[in-house]
N, C-alpha and C positions, 0 to 999 in steps of 0.2 A: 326477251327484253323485259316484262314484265316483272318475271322471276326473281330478276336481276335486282331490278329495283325497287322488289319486296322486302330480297335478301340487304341490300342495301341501307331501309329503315329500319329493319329491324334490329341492325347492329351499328347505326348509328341511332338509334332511338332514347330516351333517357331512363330505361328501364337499364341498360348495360353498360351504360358509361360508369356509373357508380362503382359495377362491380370488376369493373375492370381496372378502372382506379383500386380497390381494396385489394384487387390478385399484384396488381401492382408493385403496391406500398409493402404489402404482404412479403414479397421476393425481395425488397430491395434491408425490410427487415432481419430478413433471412440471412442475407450476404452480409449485413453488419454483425450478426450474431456470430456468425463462421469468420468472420477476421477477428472478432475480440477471441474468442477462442483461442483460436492461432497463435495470435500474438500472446492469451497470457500463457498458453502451454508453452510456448517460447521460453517466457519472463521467468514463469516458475522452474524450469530445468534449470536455468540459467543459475537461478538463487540458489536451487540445492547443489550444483557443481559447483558455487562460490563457497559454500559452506563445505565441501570436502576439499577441495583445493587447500579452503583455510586450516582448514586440522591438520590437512598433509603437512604443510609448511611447518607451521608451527610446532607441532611437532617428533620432527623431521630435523628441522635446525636450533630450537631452544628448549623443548618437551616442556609437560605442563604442569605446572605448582601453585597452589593458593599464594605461595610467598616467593620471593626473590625478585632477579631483575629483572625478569624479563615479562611478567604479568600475562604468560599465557592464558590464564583464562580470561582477561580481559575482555580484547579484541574476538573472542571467540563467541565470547555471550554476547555481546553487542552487535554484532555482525547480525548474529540469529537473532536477536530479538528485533532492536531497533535497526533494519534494514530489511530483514527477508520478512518476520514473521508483523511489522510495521506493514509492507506491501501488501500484503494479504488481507491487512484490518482494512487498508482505506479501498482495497478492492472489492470488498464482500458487498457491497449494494450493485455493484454492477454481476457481476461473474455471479449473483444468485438474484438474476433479475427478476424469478419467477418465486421466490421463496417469499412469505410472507415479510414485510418491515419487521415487526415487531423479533421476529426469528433472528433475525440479522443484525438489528440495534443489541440482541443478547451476545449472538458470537463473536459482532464489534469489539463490543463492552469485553468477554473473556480473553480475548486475545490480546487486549491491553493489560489486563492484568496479567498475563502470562509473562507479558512485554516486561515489565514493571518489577515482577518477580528477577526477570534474569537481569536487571540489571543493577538492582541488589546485589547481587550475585556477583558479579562486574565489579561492582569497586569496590567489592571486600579489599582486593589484592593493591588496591589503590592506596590503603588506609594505611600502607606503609611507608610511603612517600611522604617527606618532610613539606612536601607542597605543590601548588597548581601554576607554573610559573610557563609552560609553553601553550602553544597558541592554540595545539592540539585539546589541552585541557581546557582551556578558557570556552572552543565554542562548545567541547561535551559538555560542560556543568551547562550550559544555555542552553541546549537541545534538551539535558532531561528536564531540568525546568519547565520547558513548553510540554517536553509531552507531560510532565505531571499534571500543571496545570489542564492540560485540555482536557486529559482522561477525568479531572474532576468535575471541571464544568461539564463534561458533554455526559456524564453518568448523572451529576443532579441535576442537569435541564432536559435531558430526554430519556430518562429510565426511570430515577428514583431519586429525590418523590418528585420529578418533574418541574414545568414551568407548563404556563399559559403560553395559548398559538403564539399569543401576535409576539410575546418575548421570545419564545423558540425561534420564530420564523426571523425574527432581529437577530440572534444568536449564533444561528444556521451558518448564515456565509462566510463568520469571521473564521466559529468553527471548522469549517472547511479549508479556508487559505490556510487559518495557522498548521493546522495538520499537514496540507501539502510542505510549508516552508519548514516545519521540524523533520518531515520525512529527507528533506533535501540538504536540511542542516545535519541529519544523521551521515547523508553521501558525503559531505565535506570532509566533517571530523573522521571519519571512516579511513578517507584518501589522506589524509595529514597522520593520520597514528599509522598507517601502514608506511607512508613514507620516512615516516620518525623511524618504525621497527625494525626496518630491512637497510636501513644507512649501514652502508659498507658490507652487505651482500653481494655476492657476485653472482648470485644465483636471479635467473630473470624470470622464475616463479612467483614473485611478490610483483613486477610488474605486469603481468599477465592478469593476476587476480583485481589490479586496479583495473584493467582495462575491461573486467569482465564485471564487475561492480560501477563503472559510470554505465557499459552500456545498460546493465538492469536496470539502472535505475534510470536511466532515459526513457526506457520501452515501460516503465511503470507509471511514472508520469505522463506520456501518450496516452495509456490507457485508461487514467485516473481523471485528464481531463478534455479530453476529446469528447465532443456533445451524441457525437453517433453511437458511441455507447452508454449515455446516460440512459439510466433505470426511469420507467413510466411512474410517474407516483398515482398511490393506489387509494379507496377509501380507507384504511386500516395507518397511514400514517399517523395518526399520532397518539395511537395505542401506546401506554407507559405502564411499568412495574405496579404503578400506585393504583392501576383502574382494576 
């Protein structure tokens, strides 16, 4: 009996409760780690089969020209930049929770520009069009608008040549919604120009490819704002280009 009730303080004692709480929190962080995973290795397949589906399609049914009606390279670059390779930018502070900020505010920053690049690239074939008159065009010019904008502000208030905390930290949240809400205005205009391209298709490859572009981008937005995978911030946040 004595034994018993040795063994008893000792592991109830406040020397172990601590670290029983830290093996704890430890496993339950463990288990968040292993479903973000999951789910982005999920996200991510999902986005590079959206992108071969699309080339299949395209073409397969209109083949691909700087010029003519059909603006295959359009929708092709747009897809990849502003939807897949978008996803990637606003998940890079989670999916490298362990990689330094400053590391990550750089491959942020590149993948915008890469972003940017292709969609130059993108409306070359637009430039032939006598005008921007359906609905589809009206919310693209809005969406690159926002990303343009964002990628400017969020490269001179947090890389170069920066801002001050307390402006950053004011900057921060807006930065972040609007990013979510152009990534989500890229899903729209995405699902309106595919539905615009494939009118009077009878092929139900173009609907499948929609169906496989809301789910990504549902499972991208789970992942982007769900708190259980939010990144720990570290003392090296607000290392910029200028220091």
């Amino acid at each position: 009996m004595d034994m018993f009730e040795r063994f008893r303080e000792k592991f109830s004692s406040s020397e172990f409760v601590p670290f029983l709480n830290a093996n704890m929190e430890a496993q339950a962080e463990h288990e968040r780690i292993k479903r973000y995973n999951t789910l982005y290795t999920i996200s991510t397949i999902l986005g590079i089969v959206l992108i071969i589906l699309l080339f299949y399609w395209l073409n397969d049914s209109l083949g691909f020209s700087w010029s003519g009606t059909y603006l295959t390279w359009h929708p092709m670059l747009m897809v990849t930049g502003m939807i897949f390779l978008n996803s990637q930018s606003i998940l890079v502070y989670r999916t490298g929770r362990n990689t330094p900020k400053f590391k990550l505010k750089l491959i942020h920053a590149v993948i915008h520009i890469v972003i940017l690049v292709l969609v130059v690239l993108a409306l070359r074939p637009v430039f032939n069009l006598s005008g921007l008159y359906s609905l589809h065009s009206w919310l693209g010019s809005l969406t690159i608008i926002i990303f343009c904008c964002q990628l400017l502000v969020g490269f001179t208030s947090f890389l170069y040549p920066s801002v001050g905390k307390n402006l950053k930290d004011c900057i921060l949240p807006y930065h972040i919604v609007i990013g979510y809400s152009g990534f989500i205005m890229a899903l729209v205009t995405a699902i309106t120009g595919l539905t615009g391209l494939s009118s009077g298709s009878t092929s139900a490859l173009p609907n499948f490819i929609g169906v496989i572009l809301a789910i990504f981008g549902v499972l991208t937005i789970h992942l982007v704002t769900n708190n259980d995978y939010k990144r720990e911030e570290g003392s090296e946040e607000d290392i910029t280009l200028s220091e």
